[in-house]
C-alpha positions in Angstrom: 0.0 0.0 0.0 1.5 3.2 -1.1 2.1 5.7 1.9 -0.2 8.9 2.1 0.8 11.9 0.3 2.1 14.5 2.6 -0.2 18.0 2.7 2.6 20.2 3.5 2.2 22.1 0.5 -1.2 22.7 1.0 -1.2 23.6 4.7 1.5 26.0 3.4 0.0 27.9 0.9 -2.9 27.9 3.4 -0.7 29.4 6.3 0.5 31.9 3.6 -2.7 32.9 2.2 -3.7 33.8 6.1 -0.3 35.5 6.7 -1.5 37.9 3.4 -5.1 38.5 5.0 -3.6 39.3 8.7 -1.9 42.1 6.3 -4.9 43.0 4.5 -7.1 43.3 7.8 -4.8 44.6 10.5 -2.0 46.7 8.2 1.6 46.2 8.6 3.0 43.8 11.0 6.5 42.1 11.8 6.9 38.7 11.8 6.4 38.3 16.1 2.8 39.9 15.6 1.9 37.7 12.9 3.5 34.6 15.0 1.5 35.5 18.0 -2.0 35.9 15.8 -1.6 32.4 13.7 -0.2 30.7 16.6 2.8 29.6 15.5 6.4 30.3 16.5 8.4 33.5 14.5 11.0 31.2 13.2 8.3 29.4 11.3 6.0 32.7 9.9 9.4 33.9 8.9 9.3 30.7 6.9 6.7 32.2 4.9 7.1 35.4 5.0 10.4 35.0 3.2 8.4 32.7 0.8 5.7 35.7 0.0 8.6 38.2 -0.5 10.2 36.1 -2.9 6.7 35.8 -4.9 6.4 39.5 -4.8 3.3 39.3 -2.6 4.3 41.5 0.5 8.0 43.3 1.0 9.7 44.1 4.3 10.4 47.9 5.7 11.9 48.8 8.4 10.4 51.3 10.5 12.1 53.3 13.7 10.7 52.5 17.1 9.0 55.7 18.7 8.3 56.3 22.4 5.1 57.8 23.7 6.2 60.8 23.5 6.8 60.6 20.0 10.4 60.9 19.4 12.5 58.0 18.5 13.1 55.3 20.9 16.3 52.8 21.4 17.1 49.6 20.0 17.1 47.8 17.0 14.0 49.4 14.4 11.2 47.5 13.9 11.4 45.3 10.7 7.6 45.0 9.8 5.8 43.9 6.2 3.6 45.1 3.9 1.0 43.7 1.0 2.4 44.8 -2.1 -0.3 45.8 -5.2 0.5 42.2 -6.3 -0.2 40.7 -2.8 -3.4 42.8 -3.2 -4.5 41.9 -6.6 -4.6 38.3 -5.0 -8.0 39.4 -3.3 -11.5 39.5 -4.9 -12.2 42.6 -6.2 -15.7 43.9 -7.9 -13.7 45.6 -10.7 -15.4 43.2 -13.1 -18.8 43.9 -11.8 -18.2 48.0 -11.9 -16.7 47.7 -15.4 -19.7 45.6 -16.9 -22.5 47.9 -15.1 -20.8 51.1 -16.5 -20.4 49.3 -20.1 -23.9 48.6 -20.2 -25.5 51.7 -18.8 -23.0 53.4 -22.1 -24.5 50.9 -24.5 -27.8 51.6 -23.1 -27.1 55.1 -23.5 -25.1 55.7 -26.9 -25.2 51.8 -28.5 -22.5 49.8 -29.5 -20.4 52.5 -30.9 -20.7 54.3 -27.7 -18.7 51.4 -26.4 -16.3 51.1 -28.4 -15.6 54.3 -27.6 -15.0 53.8 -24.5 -13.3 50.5 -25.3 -10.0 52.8 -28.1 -10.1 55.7 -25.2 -9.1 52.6 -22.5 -6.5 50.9 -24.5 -5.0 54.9 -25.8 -2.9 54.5 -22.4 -1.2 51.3 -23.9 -0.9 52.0 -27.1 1.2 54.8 -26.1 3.5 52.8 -23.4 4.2 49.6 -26.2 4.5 51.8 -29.1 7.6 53.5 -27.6 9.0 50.1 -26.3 8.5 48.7 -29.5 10.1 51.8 -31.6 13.1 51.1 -29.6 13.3 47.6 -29.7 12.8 47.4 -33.4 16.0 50.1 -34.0 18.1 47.0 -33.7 16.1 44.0 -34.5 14.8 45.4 -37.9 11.2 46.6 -39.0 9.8 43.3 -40.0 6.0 42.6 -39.0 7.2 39.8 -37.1 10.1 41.3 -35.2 7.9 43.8 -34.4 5.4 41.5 -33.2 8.0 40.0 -30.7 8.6 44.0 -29.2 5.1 44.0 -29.0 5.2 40.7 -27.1 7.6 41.9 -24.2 5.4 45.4 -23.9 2.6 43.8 -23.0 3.6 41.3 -21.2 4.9 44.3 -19.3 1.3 45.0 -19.1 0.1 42.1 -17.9 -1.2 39.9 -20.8 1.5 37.2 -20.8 2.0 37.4 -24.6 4.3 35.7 -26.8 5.3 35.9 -30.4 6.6 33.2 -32.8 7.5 33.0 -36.6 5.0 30.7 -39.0 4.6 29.9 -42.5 3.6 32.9 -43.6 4.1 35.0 -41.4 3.7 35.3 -37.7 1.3 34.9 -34.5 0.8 36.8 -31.5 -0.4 34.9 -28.4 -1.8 37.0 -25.4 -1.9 34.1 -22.4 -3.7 36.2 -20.3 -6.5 38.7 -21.0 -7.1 41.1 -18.0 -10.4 42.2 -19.0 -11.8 38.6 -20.3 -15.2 38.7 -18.7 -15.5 41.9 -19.5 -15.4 41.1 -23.0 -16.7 38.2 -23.2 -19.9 40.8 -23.1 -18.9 43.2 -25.0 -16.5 42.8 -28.0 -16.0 45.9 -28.9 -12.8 45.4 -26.6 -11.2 42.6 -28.4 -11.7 44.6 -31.4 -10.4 48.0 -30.1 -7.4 45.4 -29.0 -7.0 43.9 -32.5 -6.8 47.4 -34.0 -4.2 48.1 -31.8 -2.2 45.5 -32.4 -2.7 46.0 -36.2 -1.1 49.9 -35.8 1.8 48.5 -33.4 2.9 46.3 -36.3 2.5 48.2 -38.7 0.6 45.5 -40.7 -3.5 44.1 -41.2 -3.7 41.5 -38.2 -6.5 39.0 -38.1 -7.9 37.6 -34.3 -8.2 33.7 -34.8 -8.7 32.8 -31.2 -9.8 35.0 -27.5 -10.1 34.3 -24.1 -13.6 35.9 -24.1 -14.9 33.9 -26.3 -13.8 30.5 -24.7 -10.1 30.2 -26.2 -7.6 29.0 -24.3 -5.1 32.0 -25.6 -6.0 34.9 -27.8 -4.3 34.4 -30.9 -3.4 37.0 -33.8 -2.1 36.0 -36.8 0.7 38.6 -38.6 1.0 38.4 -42.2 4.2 39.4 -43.6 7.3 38.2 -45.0 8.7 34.4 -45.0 11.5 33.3 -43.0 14.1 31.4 -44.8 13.1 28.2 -45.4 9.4 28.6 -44.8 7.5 27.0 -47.8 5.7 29.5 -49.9 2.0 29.1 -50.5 1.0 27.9 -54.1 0.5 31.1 -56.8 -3.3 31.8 -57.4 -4.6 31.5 -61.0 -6.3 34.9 -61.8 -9.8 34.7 -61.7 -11.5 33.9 -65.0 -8.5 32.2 -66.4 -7.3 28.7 -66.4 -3.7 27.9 -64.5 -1.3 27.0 -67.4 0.3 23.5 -67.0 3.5 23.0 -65.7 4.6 20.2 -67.6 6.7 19.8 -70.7 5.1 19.2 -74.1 5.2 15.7 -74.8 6.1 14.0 -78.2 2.9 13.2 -79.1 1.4 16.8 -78.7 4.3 18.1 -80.5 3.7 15.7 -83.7 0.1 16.7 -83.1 0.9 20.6 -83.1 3.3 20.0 -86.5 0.4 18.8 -88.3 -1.8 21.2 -87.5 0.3 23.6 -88.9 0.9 21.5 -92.1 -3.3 21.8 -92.4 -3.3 25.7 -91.9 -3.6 27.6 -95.3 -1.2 29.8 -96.1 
């Protein structure tokens, strides 16, 4: 019989996730307080507190002891930690909720293009911020759609999206991992679109949307068209409309005899 899994990592992450609400509720503390509230020595909440700094979730300041009269007091300052935005961000928040009640009171107001609207003013900020990161990174890398793309990739994952960007056949794709404002538009597309846009201008090339997160995705995915990479196979030429494709093969014997006689029948 095989032995029972341990649930240290659980109770951890448990232990951790109360250490960030002790934070939340009661403001900054150093590690003793927080020892004495879960109940567990200071060696050990140090444990975890140096776990949560390393994730980013709190960070440690120290602060100067002062004496009830309000001037600074002896010994060693008190070392005591802080949630960070990060550690915040952990925690529900009703941004969702405020977003989609404002979003729909515009729509109700000014219709869809009332949204969207709203949707190119939200992502102006953005454009701004990964148009200059990308200007710079390109300066070295080249102008290409897809090295661009790759700029574009680190800017926003800057921002938050998790994005990636990879040469194809063809071309390129963009892949956004994460979509901050998913359930958002998941209601209201106009976002995704506003987003595409964007992307399209960043480029510096048309960009077509083949996947999103709103709409069930696993990744939001934009494909780039642009040059081939060495290598790549090209796509087959397209016969112009209305005409037939010539064939590629060489005239065989028999046609040629054929064509000789023709032109023996022709009348001069």
């Amino acid at each position: 019989m095989a032995p029972p899994r341990s649930s240290a990592p659980a109770d951890d992450g448990r232990t951790r996730d109360r250490v960030s609400a002790l934070l939340l509720e009661h403001g900054p503390q150093t590690a003793t307080e927080l020892a004495a509230r879960l109940g567990i020595s200071p060696a050990a909440v140090r444990r975890h507190l140096d776990s949560l700094v390393a994730a980013g979730r709190i960070e440690e300041r120290v602060a100067g002891r002062t004496g009830s009269d309000g001037h600074r007091g002896r010994g060693r300052p008190a070392r005591r930690f802080h949630l960070t935005d990060a550690g915040r961000s952990a925690f529900p928040h009703a941004y969702d909720d405020l977003a989609l009640t404002a979003l729909r009171f515009v729509a109700a107001s000014g219709g869809p293009d009332a949204v969207r609207t709203v949707a190119e003013q939200q992502l102006a900020g953005l454009e701004a911020r990964a148009s200059s990161a990308v200007e710079s990174a390109v300066r070295a890398a080249g102008g290409a759609p897809v090295d661009r793309a790759q700029a574009l990739a680190a800017a926003l994952t800057a921002e938050g999206y998790a994005a990636t960007a990879s040469a194809i056949s063809g071309g390129g794709q963009l892949c956004q991992h994460h979509c901050p404002v998913a359930h958002v538009a998941a209601e209201f597309p106009q976002l995704c679109e506003a987003e595409t846009a964007v992307i399209g201008r960043l480029v510096g090339t048309h960009v077509q949307r083949l996947a999103t997160i709103a709409h069930g995705d696993g990744i939001c995915t934009t494909h780039l068209p642009g040059p081939l990479r060495p290598g790549n196979r090209t796509a087959p030429a397209r016969p112009v409309p209305g005409e037939r494709a010539a064939p590629h093969s060489a005239p065989t014997e028999q046609s040629s005899t054929a064509l000789a006689n023709d032109r023996e029948r022709t009348p001069a």
